[in-house]
Backbone and ligand atoms as CSV (ligand in chain L), in Angstrom:
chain,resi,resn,atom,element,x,y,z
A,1,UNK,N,N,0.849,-1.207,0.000
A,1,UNK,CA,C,0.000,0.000,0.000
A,1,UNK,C,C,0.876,1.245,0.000
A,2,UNK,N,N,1.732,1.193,1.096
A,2,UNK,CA,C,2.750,2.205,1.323
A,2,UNK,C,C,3.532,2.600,-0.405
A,3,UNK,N,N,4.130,1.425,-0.472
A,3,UNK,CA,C,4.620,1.573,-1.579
A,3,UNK,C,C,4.073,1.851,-3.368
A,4,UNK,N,N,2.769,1.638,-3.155
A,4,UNK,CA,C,2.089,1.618,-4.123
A,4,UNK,C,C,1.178,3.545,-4.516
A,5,UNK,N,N,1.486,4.222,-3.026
A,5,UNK,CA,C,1.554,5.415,-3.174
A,5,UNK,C,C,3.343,6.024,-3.310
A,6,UNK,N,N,4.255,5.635,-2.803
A,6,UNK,CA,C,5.449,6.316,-3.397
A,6,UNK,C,C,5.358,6.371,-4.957
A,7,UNK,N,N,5.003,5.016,-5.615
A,7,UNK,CA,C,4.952,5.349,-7.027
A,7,UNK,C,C,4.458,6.103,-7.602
A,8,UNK,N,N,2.872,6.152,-7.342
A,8,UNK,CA,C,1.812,7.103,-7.753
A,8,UNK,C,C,2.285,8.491,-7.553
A,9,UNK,N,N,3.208,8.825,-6.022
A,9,UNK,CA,C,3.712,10.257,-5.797
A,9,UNK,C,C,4.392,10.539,-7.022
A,10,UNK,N,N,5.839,9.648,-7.184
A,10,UNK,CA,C,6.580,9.489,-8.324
A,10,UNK,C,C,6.337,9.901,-9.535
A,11,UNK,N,N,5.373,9.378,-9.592
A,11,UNK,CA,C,4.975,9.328,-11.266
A,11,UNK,C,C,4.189,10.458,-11.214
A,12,UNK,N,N,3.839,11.367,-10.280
A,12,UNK,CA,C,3.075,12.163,-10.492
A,12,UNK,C,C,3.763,13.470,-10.845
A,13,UNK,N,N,5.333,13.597,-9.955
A,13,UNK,CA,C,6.066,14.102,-9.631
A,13,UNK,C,C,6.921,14.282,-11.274
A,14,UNK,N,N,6.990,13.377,-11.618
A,14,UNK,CA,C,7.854,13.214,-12.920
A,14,UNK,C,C,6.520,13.357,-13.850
A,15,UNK,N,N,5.639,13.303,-14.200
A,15,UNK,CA,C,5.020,13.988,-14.641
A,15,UNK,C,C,4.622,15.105,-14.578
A,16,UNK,N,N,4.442,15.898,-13.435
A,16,UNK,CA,C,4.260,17.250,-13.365
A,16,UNK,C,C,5.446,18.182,-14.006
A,17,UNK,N,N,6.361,17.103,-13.647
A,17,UNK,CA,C,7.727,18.299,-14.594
A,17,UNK,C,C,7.755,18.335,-16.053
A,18,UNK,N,N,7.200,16.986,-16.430
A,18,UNK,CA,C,7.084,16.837,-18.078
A,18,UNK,C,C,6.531,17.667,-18.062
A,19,UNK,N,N,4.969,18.274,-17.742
A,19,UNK,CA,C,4.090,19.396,-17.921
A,19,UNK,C,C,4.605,20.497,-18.098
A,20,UNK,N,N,5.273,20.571,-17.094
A,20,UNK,CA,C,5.799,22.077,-16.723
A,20,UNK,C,C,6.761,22.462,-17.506
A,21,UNK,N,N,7.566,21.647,-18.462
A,21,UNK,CA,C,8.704,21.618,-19.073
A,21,UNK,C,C,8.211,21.975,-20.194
A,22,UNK,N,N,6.952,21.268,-20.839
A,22,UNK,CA,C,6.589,21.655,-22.040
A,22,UNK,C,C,5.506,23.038,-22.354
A,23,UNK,N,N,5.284,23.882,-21.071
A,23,UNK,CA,C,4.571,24.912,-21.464
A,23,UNK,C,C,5.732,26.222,-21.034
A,24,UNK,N,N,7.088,25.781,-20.479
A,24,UNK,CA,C,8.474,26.512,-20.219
A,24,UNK,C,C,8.477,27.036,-21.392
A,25,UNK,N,N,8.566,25.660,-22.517
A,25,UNK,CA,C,9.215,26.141,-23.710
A,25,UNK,C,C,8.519,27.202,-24.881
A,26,UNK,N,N,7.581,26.939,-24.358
A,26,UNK,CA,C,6.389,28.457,-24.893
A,26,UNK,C,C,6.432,29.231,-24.582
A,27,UNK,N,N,6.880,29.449,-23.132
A,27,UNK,CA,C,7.035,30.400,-22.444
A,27,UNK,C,C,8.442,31.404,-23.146
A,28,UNK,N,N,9.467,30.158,-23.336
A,28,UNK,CA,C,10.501,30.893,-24.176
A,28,UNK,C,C,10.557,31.591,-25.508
A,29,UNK,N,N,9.762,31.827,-25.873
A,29,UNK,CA,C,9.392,32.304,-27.190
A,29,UNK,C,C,7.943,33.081,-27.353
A,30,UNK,N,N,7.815,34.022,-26.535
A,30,UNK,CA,C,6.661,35.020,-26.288
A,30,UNK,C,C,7.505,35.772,-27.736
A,31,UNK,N,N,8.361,36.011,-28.156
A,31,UNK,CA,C,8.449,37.093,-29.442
A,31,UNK,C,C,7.643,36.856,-30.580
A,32,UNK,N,N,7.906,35.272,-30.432
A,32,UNK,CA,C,7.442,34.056,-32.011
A,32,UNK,C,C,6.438,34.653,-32.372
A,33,UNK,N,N,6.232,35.195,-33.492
A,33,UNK,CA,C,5.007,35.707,-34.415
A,33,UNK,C,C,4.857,34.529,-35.230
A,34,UNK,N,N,3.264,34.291,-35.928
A,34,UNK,CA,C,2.952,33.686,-36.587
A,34,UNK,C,C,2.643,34.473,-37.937
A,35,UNK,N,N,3.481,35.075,-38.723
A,35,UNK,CA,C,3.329,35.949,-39.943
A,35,UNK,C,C,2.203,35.156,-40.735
A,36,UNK,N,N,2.074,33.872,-40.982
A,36,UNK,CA,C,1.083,33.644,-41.984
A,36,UNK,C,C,0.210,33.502,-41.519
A,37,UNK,N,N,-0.448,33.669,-39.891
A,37,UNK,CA,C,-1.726,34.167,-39.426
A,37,UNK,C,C,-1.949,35.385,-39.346
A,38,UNK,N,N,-1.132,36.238,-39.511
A,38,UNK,CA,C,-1.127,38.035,-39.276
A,38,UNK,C,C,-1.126,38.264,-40.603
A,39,UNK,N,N,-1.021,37.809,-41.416
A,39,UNK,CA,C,-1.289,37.741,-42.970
A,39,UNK,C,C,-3.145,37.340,-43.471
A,40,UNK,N,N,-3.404,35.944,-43.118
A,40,UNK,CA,C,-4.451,35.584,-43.259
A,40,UNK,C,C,-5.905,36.132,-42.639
A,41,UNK,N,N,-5.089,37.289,-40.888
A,41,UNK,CA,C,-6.355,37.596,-40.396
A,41,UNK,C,C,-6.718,38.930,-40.865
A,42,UNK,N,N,-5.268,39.579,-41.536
A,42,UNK,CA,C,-5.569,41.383,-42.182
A,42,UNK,C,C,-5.309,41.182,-43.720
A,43,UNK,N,N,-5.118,40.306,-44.187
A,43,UNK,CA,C,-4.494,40.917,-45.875
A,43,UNK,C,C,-5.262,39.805,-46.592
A,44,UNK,N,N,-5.506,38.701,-46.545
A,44,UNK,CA,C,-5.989,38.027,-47.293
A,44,UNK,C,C,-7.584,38.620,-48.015
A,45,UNK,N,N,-7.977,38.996,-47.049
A,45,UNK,CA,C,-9.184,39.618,-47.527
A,45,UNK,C,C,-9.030,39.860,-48.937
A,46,UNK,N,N,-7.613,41.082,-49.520
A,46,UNK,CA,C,-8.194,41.512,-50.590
A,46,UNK,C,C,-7.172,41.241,-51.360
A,47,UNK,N,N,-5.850,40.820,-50.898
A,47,UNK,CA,C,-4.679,39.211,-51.266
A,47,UNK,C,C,-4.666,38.606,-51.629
A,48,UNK,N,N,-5.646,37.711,-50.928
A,48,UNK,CA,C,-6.031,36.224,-51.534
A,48,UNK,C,C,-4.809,35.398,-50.672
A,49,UNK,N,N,-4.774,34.292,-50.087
A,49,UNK,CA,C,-4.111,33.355,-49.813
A,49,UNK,C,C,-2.625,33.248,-50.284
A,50,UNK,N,N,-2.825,33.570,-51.900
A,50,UNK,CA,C,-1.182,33.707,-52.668
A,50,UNK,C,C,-0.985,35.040,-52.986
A,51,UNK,N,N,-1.257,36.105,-52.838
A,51,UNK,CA,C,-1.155,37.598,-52.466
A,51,UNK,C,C,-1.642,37.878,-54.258
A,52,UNK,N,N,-2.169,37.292,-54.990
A,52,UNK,CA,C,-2.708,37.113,-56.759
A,52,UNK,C,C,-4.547,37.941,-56.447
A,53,UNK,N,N,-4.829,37.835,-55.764
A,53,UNK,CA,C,-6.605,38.084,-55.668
A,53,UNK,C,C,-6.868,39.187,-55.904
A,54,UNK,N,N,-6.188,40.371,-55.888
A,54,UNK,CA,C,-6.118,41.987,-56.690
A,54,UNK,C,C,-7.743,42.336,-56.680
A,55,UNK,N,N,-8.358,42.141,-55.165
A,55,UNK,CA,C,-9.645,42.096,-54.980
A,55,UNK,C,C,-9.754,43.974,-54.370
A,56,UNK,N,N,-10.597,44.350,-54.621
A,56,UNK,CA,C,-10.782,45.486,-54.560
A,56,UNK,C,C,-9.683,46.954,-54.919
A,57,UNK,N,N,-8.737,45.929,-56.397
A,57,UNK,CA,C,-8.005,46.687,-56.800
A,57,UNK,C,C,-6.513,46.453,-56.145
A,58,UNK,N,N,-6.496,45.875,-55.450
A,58,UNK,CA,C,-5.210,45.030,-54.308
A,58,UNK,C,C,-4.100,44.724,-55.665
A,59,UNK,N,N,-3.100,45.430,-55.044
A,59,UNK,CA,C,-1.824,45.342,-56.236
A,59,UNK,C,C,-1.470,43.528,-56.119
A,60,UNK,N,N,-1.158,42.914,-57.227
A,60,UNK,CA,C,-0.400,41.405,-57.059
A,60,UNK,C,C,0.614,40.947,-56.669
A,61,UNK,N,N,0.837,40.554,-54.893
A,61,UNK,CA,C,2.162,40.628,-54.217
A,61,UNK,C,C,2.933,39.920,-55.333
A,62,UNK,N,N,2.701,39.004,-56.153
A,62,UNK,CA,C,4.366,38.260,-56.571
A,62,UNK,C,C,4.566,39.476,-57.400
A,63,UNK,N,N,3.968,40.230,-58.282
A,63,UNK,CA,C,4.829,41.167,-59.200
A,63,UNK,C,C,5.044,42.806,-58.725
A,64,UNK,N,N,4.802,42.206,-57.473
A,64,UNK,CA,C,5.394,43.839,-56.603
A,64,UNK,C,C,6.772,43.819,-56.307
A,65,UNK,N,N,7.321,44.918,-56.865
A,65,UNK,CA,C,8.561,45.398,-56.834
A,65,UNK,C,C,9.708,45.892,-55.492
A,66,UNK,N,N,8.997,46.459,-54.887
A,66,UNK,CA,C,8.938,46.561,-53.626
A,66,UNK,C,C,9.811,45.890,-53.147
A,67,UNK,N,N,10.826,47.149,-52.172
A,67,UNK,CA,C,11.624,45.943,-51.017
A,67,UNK,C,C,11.452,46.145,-49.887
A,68,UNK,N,N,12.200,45.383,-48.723
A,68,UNK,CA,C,11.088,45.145,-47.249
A,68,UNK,C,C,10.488,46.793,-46.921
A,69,UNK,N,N,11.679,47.481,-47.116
A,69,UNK,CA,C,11.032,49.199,-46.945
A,69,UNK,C,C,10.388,49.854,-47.566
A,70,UNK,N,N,10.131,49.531,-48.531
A,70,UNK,CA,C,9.010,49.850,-49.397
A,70,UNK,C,C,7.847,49.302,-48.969
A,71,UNK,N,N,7.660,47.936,-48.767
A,71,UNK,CA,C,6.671,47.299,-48.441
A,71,UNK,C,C,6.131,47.784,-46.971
A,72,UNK,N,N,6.773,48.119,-46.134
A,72,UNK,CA,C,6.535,48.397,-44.445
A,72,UNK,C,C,6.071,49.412,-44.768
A,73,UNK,N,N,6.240,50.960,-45.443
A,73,UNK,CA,C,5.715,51.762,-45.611
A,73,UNK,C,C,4.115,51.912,-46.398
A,74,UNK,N,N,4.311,50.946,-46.597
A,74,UNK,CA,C,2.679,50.397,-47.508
A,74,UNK,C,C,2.138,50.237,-45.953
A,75,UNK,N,N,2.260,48.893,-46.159
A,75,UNK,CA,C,1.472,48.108,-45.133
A,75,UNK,C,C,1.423,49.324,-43.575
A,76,UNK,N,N,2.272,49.984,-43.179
A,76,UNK,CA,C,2.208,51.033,-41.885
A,76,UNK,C,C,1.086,51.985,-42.361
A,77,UNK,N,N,1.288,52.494,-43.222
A,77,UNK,CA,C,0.680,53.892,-43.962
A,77,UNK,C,C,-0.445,53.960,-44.529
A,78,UNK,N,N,-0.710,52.283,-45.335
A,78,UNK,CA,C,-1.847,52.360,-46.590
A,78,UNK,C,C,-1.512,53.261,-47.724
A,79,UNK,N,N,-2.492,52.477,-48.272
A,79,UNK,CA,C,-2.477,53.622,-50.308
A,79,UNK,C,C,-3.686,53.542,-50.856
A,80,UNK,N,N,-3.877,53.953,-51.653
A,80,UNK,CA,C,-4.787,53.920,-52.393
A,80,UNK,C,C,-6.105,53.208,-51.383
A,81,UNK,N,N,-6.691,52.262,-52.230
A,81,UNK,CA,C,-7.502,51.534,-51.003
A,81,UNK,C,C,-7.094,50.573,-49.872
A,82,UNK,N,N,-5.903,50.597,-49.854
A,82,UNK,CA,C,-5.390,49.818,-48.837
A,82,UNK,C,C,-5.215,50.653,-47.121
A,83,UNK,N,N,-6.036,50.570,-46.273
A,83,UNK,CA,C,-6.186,51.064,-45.113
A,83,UNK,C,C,-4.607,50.699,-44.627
A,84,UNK,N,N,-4.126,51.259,-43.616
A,84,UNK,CA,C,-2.927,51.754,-42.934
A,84,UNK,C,C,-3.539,50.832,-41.857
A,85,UNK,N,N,-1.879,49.964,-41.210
A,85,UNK,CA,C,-2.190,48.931,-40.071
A,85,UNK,C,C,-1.438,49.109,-39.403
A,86,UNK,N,N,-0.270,50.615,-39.347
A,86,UNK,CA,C,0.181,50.660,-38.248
A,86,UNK,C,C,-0.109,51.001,-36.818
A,87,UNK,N,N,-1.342,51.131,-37.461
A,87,UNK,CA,C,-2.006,51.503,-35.616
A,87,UNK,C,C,-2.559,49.990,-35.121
A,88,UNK,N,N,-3.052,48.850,-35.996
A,88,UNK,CA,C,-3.496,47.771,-36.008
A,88,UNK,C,C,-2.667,47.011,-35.377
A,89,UNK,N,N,-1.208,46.468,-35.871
A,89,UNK,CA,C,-0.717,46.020,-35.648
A,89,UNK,C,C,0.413,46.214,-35.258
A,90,UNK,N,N,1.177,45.113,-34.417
A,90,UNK,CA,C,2.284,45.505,-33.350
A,90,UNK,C,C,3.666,46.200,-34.356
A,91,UNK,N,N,4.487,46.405,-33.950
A,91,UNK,CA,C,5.852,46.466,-34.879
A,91,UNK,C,C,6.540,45.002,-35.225
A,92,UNK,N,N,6.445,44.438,-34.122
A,92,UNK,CA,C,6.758,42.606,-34.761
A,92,UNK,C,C,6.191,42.312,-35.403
A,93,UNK,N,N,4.901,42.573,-35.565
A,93,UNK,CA,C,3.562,41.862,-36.561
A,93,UNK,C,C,3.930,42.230,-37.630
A,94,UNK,N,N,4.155,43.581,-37.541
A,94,UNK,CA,C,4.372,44.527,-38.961
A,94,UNK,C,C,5.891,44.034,-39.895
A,95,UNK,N,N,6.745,43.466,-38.668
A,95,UNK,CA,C,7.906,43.374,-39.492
A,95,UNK,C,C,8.048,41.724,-40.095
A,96,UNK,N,N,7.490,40.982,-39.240
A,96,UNK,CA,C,7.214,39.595,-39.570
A,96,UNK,C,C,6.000,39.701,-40.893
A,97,UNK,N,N,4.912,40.148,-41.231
A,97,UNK,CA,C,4.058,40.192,-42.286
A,97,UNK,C,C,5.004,40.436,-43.292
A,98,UNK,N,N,5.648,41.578,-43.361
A,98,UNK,CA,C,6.678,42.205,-44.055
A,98,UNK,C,C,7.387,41.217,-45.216
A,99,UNK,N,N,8.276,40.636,-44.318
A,99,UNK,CA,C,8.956,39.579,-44.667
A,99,UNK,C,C,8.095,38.793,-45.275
A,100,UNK,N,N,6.831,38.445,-44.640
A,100,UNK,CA,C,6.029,37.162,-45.861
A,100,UNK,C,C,5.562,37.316,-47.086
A,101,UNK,N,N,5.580,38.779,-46.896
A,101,UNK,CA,C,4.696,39.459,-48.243
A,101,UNK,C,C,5.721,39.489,-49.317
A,102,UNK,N,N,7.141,39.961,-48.909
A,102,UNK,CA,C,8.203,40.009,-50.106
A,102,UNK,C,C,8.539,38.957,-50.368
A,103,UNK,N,N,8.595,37.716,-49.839
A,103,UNK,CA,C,8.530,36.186,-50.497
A,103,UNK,C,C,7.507,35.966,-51.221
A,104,UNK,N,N,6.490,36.560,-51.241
A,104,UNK,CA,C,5.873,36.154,-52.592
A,104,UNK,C,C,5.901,36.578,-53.666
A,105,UNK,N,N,7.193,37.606,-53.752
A,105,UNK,CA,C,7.460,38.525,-55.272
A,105,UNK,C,C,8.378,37.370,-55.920
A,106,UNK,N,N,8.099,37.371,-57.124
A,106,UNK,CA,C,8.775,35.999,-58.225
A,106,UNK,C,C,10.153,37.251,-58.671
A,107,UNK,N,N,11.358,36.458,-58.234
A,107,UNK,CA,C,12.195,37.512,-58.762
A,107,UNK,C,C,12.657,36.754,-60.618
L,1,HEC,C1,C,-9.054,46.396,-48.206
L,1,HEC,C2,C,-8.227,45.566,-49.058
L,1,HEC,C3,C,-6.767,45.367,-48.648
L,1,HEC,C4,C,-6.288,44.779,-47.525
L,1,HEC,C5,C,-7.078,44.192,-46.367
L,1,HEC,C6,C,-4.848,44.792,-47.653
L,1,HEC,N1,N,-4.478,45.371,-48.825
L,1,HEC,FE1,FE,-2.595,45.608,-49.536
L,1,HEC,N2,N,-3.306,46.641,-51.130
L,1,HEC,C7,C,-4.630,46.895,-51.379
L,1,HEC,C8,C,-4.743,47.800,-52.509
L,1,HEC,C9,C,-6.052,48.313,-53.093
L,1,HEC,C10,C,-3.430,48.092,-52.931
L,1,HEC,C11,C,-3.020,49.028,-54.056
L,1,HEC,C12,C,-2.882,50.405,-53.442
L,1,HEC,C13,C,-2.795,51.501,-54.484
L,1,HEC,O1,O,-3.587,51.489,-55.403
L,1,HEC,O2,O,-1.931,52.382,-54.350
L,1,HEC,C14,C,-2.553,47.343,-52.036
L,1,HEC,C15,C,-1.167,47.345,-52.126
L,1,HEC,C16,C,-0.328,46.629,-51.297
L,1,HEC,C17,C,1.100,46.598,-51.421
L,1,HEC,C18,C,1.923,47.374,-52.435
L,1,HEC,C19,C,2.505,46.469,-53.494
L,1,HEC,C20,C,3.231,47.267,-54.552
L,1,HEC,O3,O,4.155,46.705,-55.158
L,1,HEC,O4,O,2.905,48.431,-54.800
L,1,HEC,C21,C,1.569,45.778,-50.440
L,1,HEC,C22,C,3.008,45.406,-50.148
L,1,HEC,C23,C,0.422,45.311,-49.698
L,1,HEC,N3,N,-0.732,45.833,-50.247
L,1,HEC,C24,C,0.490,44.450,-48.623
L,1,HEC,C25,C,-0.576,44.198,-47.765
L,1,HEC,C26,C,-0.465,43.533,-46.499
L,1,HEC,C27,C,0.813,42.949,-45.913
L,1,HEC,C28,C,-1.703,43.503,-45.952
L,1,HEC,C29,C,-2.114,42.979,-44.600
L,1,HEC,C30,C,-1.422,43.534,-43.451
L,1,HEC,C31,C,-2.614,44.143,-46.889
L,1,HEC,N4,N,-1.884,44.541,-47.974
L,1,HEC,C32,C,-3.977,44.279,-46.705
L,1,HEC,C33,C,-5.704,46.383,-50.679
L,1,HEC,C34,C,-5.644,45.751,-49.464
């Protein structure tokens, strides 16, 4: 009996650290942006999935010319019909989207 709770302590014990170990490592990476969800929840709209959907006049990310500073000044500022998201979104958001959007220009 005695012994049949040391284990159960045990195992509970060594399991609680597995737990704890694996929500640490999330913990280590509060910066980690998910760019192709910060993409999909503001730009796809008029993007499209492959940045091609030129939906409400939306320029076609692969044949945009544009480099990352060009592009940040879009996306911060807006143009034409494209609303301005620097008040929207964080500066990580902004610089991680950034980056996803100029991978889809076909050089
Ligand atoms: C309401 C529709 C809409 C949404 C949402 C939108 N855009 Fe746009 N986007 C446009 C339009 C329209 C243009 C063309 C602007 C113009 O005519 O000057 C454009 C242009 C751009 C350009 C300029 C490309 C070039 O070469 O000139 C970039 C980069 C861009 N959008 C990225 C984004 C990103 C990143 C997001 C999400 C954070 C986003 N857009 C969300 C409509 C949109």
């Amino acid at each position: 009996m005695k012994k049949g709770l040391f284990i159960l302590s045990a195992f509970t014990l060594v399991f609680g650290m597995f737990m704890s170990c694996g929500s640490h490592e999330q913990n280590n990476q509060p910066e980690a942006i998910d760019a192709k969800s910060v993409f999909e929840s503001n730009c796809v709209l008029c993007h499209g999935g492959n940045g091609r959907a030129m939906l409400a006049g939306a320029t076609d990310l692969t044949l945009s010319r544009l480099d990352t500073a060009g592009i940040k000044n879009v996306v911060k500022n807006g143009r034409g019909n494209m609303a301005e998201f620097g008040t929207k979104l964080t500066e990580a958001e902004l610089e991680a989207v950034v980056k996803y959007v100029y991978a889809f220009q076909i050089k």
